[in-house]
N, C-alpha and C positions, 0 to 999 in steps of 0.2 A: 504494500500500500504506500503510495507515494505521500510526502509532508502537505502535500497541495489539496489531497482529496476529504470532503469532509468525511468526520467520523458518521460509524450509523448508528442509529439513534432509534430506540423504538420507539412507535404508535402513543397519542398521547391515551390516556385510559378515559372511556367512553362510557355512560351507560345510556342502554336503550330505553324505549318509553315504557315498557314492559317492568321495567325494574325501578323505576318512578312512581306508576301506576300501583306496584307492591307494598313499596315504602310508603306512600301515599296511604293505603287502605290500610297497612297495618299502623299506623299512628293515629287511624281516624278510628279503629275499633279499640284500639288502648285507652284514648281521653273518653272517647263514649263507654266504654264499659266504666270507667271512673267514673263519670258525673252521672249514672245510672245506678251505680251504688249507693249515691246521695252524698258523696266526698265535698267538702267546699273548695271552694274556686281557687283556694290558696293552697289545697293539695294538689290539684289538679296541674297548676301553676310553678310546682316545685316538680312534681315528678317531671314535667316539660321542660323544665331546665337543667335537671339530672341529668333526660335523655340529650339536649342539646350539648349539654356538658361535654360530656360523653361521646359523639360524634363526633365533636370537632378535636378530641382528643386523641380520638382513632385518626382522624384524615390527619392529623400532625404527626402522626408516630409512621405513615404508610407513606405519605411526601418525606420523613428525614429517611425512612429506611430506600427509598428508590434514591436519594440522593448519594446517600453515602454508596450504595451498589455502584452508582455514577462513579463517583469521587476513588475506588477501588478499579476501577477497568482503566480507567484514565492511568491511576498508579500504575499498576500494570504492563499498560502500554508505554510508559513512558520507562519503565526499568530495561524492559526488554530489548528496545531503542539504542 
């Protein structure tokens, strides 16, 4: 591979509407089975932010782990060199 040619690079990660539509329904059957049990609006409102919590602490830990992957191939390539 010549110094000239860009590196390759996977596919950025995509989801379908099919896994939106999942995610979608299963949060709408979680708060609704909540507020059907008779829970107030301030548990309802904490479990919501648990879950959001929570998300966004996964997408942080799956963005550092693809990056450091990154950040090792690069290493890699660049020993070899």
């Amino acid at each position: 591979m010549s110094p000239d040619s860009p590196t390759p690079s996977r596919p950025p990660i995509q989801y379908g509407i099919g896994t939106l539509l999942i995610a979608t329904t299963a949060l709408a059957v979680l708060l609704g089975t909540l507020q059907w049990m008779g829970l107030a609006p301030e548990v309802i409102a904490l479990v919501f932010g648990v879950l959001l919590v929570g998300a966004l602490a996964g997408v942080a830990l799956v963005v550092a782990l693809l990056r450091g992957i990154d950040n090792r191939r690069q290493d890699g390539e660049n020993d070899e060199s």
